[in-house]
N, C-alpha and C positions, 0 to 999 in steps of 0.2 A: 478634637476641637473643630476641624475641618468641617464637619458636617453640619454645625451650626451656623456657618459662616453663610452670609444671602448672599449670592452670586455679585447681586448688584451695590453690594458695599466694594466686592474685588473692582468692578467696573470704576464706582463712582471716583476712589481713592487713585488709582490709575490716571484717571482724566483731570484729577484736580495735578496731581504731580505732571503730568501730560501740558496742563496750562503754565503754570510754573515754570517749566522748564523751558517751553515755548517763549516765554516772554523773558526770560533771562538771558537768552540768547540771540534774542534783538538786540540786546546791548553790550553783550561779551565782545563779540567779533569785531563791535566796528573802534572798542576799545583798544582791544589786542590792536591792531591797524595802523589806528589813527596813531598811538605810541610810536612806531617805526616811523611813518609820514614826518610828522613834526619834529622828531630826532632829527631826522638826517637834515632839513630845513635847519633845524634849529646850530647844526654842526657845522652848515656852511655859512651861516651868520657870525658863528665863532674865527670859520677862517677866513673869510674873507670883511669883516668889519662891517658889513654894507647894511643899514637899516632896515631895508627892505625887507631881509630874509627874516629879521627883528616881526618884524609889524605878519608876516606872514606865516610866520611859527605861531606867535600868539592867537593868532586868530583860529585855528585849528585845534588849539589848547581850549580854546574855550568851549569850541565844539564836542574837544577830547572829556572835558569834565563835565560837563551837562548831562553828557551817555553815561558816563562813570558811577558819577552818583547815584544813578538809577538802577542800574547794574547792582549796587552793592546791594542795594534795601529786596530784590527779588533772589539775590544768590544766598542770602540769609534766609527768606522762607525756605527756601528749596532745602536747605540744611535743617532746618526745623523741620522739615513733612516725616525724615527718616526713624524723627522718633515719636513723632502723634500718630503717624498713617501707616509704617513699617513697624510696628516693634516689634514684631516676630524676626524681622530680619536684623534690627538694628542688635539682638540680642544674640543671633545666631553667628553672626559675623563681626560683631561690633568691635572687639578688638585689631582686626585687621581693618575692615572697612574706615576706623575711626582715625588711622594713624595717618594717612595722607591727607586727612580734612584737617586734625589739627596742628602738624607741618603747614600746611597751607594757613590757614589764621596765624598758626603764631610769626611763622617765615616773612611767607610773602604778603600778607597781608599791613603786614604791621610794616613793613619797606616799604609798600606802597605807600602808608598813610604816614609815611617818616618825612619824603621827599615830594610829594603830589604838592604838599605845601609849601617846600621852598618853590617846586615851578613854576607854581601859580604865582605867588607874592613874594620872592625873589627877585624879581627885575631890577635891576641895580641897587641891589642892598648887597649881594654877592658877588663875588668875580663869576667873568664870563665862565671860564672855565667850571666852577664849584656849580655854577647853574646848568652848564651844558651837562654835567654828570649827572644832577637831580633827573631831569627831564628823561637822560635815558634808564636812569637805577628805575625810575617810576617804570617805565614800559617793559621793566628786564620784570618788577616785582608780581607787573601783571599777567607776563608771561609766564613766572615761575608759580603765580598762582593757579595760573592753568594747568601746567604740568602735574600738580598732586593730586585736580579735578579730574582729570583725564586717566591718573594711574589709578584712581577709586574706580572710575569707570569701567577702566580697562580690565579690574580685575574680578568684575561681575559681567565679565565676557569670557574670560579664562581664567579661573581661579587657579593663582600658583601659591608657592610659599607658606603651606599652613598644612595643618594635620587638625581633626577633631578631637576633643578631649569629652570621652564619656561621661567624665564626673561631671565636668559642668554645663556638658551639653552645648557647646561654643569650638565654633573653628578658632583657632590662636596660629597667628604667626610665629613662622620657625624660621623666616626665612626671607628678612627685611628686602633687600637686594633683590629678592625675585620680584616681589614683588614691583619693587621700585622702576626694573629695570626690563620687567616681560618685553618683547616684541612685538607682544600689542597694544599698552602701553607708550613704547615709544614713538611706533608707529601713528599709532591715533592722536601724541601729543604733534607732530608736524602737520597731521593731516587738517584737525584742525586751526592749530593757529594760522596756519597757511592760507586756510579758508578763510581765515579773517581779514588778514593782511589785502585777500584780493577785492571783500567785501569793501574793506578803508580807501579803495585805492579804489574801485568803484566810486564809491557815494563821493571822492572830494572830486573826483574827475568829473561826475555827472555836478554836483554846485558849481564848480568852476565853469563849465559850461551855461547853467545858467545865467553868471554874471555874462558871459561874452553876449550870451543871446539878449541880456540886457543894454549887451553895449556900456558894461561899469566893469572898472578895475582890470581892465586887458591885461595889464604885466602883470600882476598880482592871481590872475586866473591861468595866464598861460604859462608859467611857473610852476603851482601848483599841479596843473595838469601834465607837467613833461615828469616830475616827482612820484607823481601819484601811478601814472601809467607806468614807467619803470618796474616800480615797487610789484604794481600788480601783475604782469607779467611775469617778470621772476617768478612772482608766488600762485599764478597760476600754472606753471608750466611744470611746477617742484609739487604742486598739489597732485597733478594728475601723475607723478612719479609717485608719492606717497600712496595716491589712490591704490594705483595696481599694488601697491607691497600690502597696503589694507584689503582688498582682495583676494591676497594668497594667502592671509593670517586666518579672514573668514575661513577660506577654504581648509583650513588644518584643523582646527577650532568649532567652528559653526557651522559644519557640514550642511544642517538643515535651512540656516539664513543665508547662506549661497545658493540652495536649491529653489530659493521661495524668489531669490532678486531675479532670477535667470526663466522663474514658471515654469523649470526643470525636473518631472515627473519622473522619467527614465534615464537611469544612466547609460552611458557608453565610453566606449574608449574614442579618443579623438571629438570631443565635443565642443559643437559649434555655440558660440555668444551671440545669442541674440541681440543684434541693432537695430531693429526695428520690428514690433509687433504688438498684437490686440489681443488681449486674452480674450477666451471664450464665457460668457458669464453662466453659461449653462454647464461648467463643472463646479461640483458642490461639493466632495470628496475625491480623494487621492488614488480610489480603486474603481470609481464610477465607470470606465471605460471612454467619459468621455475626452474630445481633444482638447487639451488644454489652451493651443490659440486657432483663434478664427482667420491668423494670419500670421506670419512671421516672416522679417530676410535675419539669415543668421551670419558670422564670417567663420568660416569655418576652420576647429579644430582650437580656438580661439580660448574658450572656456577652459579646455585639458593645460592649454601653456600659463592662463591663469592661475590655475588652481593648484596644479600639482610641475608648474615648468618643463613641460612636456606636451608635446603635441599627440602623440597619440595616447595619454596615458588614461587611465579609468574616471571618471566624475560619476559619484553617486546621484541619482535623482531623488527624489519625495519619497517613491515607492520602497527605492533598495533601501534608503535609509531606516523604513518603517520595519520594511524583511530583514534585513542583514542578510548574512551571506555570500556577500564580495571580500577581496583580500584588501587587506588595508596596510598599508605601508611598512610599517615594522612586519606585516607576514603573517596577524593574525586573522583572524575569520570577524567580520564583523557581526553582535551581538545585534539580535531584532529586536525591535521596539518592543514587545512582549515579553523579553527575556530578559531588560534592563530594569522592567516595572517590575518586575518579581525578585532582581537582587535588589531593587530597591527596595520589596516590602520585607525583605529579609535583614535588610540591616536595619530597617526602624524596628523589627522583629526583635533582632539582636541586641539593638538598643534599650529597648523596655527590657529585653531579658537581664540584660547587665545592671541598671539599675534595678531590679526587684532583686537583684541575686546580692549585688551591695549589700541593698537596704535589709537582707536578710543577714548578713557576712556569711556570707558565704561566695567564698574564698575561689572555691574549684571551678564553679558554675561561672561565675562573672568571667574567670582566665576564657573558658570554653566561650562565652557571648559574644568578649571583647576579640576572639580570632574570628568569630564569622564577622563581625562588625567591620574588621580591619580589613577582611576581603570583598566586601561589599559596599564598603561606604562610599568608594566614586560613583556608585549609581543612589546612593540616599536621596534623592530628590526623586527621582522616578518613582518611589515611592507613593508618592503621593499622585501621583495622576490617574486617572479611571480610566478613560480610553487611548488609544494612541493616539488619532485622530488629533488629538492637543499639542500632540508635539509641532505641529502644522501649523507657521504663524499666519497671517493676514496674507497672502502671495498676492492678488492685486494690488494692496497695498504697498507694500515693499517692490515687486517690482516694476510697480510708474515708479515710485518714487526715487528710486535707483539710477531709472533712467533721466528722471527731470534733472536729477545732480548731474549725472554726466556730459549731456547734453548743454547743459547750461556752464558746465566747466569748459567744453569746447568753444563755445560762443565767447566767453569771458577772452580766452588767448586770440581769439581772432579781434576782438574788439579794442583788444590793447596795442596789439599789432596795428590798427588801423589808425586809432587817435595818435596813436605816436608816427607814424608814417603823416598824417593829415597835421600836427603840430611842427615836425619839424621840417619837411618838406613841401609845405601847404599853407593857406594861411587859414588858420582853424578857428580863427574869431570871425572869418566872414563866410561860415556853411553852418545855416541855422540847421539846415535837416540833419547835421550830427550832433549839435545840441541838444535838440530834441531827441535822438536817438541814446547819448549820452545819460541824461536825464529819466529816463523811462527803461533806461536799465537798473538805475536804482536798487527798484524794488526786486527783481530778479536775483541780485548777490542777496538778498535775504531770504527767498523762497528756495537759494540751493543750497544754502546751509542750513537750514527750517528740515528740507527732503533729507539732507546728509544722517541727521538725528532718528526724521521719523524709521530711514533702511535700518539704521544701525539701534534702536531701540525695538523697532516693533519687530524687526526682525529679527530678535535673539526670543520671541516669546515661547511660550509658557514659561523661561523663566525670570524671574528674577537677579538669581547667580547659576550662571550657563552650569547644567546637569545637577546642579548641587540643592537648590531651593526655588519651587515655582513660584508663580506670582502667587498663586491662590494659598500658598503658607506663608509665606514673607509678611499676611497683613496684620493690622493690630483692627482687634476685636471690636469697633466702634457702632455705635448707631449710625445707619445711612445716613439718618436725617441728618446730623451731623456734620456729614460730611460734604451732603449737599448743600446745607447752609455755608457752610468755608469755602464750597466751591465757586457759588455768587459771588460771595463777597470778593475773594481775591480776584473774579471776574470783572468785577466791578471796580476793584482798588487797581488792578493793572491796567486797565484800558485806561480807567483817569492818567495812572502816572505816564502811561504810552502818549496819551493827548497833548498832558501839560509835557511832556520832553520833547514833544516835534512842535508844539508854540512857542516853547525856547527858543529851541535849534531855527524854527522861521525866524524868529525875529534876529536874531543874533546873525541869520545869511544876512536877510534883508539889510540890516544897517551896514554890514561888511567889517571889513580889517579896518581898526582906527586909523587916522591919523595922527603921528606920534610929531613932536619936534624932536632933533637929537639933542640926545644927552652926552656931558661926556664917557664916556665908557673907561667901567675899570681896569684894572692892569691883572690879566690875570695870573 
């Protein structure tokens, strides 16, 4: 079927799901976020009675549900693409794949939309208390719907938990818990909620600021902004701990999207992590001779304690990866790129053997297929690749963008450090150049959770399910044109909803937190 497939259907469907997802995660993060923000606000209104905290939770609530609802209507296409634009994959996996997406709707989703309603139009219809729990069960729901987004994820980075079934031609879970509970998985559920939380606690600290620079709503701003910088601190400081643990899962896992973030051609023992460098644009292949940067400072040995927790210990590069031939942790010899593509064309081999041998009953034959199948099938995907060269994802790509995350992760903890030194120590309503600075960081918490995706997606390429199914099989059969017409449109229907949710969001700063008269408050 492969061969009929136009390259640039594989591209097109790519980039639509590429858009989609891009734009769903403008809105995920500062959800996840805002949820904790206004919790804890909302928590200390519970304890200590004082209206203010009342008029200042809500006000972020409004903010929290504007992002929300936008959020949902693009996390819904994204779930729709896997069976219009994937159906090769959604059939290969779709039993495994399917079962944290629909945990996720029936779980957390439907908790979310159980309680998002009392928070919003509960205000004194319910006790403080029975509201104070909606508001956080809503941010636990959106949290916990993260968690079964991210173990789907996770598990088309490291396929655990399943065995292939030749009859039906479908990987089937054996093994709920692995899957549920991989290392990658968990990992990447802190990694990024965490990113969200610092995103939330960015964007209220940069509003808040704005109102100061307006000189409106001073207590109400500098509140907010001792909360929010808190918040993002913590969860920047627990990100870059996540990070490194997500770095050493790549490195067990994704040998070759470690070597692509690092521009790391040659392994050695004791290998230094590049902190600053320019790749060379005049390398075009992995054996060309040429030098892969035009400059580098590295810190050295840095890479080896990442990877493998060990300072001098071995780190494959691009190259040995393609060769094999280094020893590999358990003792074995590692298999070269040429050698994985041949047990892979051996188990699709085995696979067609076993069903013609079926479909003929024939009993002896199929036993005989289904042993080489069984010995070959963790390279099945290799199968299908033509050159090795492919296994080689985007490396400029992946590593700026590796670095843009990092970088911009360090900047975040300095920055929190500062507003909160310059809030509590300072008077921070009267240094407009940290308002502005405040402000114009903004958009930076969205450009490094934007890079965090593009390392950890483009950077798992050729496949689709790490070793098991490339992109170029995973697709479903469509016409380009097709695809390019859905790729406008949802270009065109996203940027609308992106416009119409930041003319909300302005207007809704603009006018600010109501002013409330009090009420008497119920007994809770």
């Amino acid at each position: 079927m492969l061969e009929h497939i136009d390259t640039s259907l594989i591209d097109w469907s790519r980039a639509q799901f590429a858009l989609t997802a891009i734009y769903h995660w403008i809105f995920v993060p500062l959800t996840l976020g805002l949820a904790v923000i206004m919790g804890i606000m909302e928590t200390v209104y519970y304890r200590t009675g004082d209206e203010f905290w009342k008029r200042t939770a809500k006000f972020w609530m409004k903010i929290f549900g504007i992002n929300f609802a936008i959020g949902v209507a693009t996390g819904i296409i994204l779930e729709f693409e896997f069976g219009t634009n994937w159906s090769n994959y959604s059939w290969f996996v779709g039993d495994i794949f399917g079962a944290p997406l629909a945990i996720e709707g029936i779980l957390a989703f439907f908790m979310e939309a159980t309680f998002i309603a009392v928070m919003f139009f509960g205000w004194d219809k319910v006790s403080k208390r029975f509201h104070l729990a909606s508001t956080w069960l809503t941010g636990l729901g959106a949290t916990i719907s993260a968690w079964w987004i991210l173990v789907a994820n996770a598990w088309m980075q490291n396929p655990v938990g399943m065995e292939f079934n030749p009859d039906t031609a479908r990987n089937e879970m054996v093994d709920f818990w692995a899957v549920a509970t991989s290392p990658m998985a968990v990992n990447k559920f802190f990694h990024s909620v965490l990113s969200g939380w610092v995103l939330a606690a960015v964007f209220v600290v940069g509003v808040s600021c704005w109102y100061l620079w307006k000189k409106r709503e001073k207590e109400f701003a500098l509140a907010s902004v001792k909360i929010a910088a808190w918040v993002g601190l913590c969860a920047a400081v627990l990100s870059a701990w996540t990070g490194d643990g997500s770095g050493y899962q790549v490195a067990q896992k994704q040998p070759m999207k470690l070597a692509a973030m690092e521009g790391y051609y040659e392994g050695e023992q004791g290998a230094g992590l590049v902190a600053f460098g320019l790749l060379n644009p005049a390398k075009q292949t992995p054996q060309d001779g040429v030098d892969p940067f035009l400059f580098r400072v590295e810190i050295p040995k840095m890479l080896s304690l990442l990877a493998e927790r060990k300072m001098d210990a071995f780190v494959p590069g691009i190259n040995d990866l393609l060769k094999g031939g280094y020893p590999l942790r358990d003792g074995t010899i590692a298999l070269s790129a040429e050698e994985k593509i041949e047990k892979g064309k051996t188990a699709i081999g085995a696979f067609a053997a076993y069903r013609a041998a079926k479909a003929a009953g024939n009993d002896a034959d199929a036993e005989v297929a289904a042993k080489v199948l069984k010995d070959n099938v963790a390279y099945f995907g290799y199968g299908y690749i033509k050159d090795a060269n492919e296994l080689v994802p985007n490396v400029p790509l992946t590593f700026y963008m590796f670095r843009v995350m990092v970088m911009l992760g360090g900047y975040f903890i300095l920055f929190f450090i500062v507003v909160l030194f310059l809030a509590y120590k300072k008077d921070l309503s009267q240094m407009p150049w940290m308002h502005w600075v405040a402000m114009l960081t903004i958009p930076l918490g969205y450009l490094a959770g934007q890079a965090g995706w593009v390392v950890a997606e483009c950077g798992r390429q050729p496949w689709a399910i790490q070793d098991m199914l490339p992109t170029s099989a995973a697709i479903s059969k469509l016409d380009v044109g097709s695809v390019q017409t859905t790729f406008f449109i949802f270009l065109v229907l996203f940027t609308v909803m992106l416009i119409a949710e930041v003319g909300i969001m302005l207007k809704a700063i603009r006018k600010g937190p109501e002013t409330e008269t009090h009420t008497p408050s119920h007994n809770s």
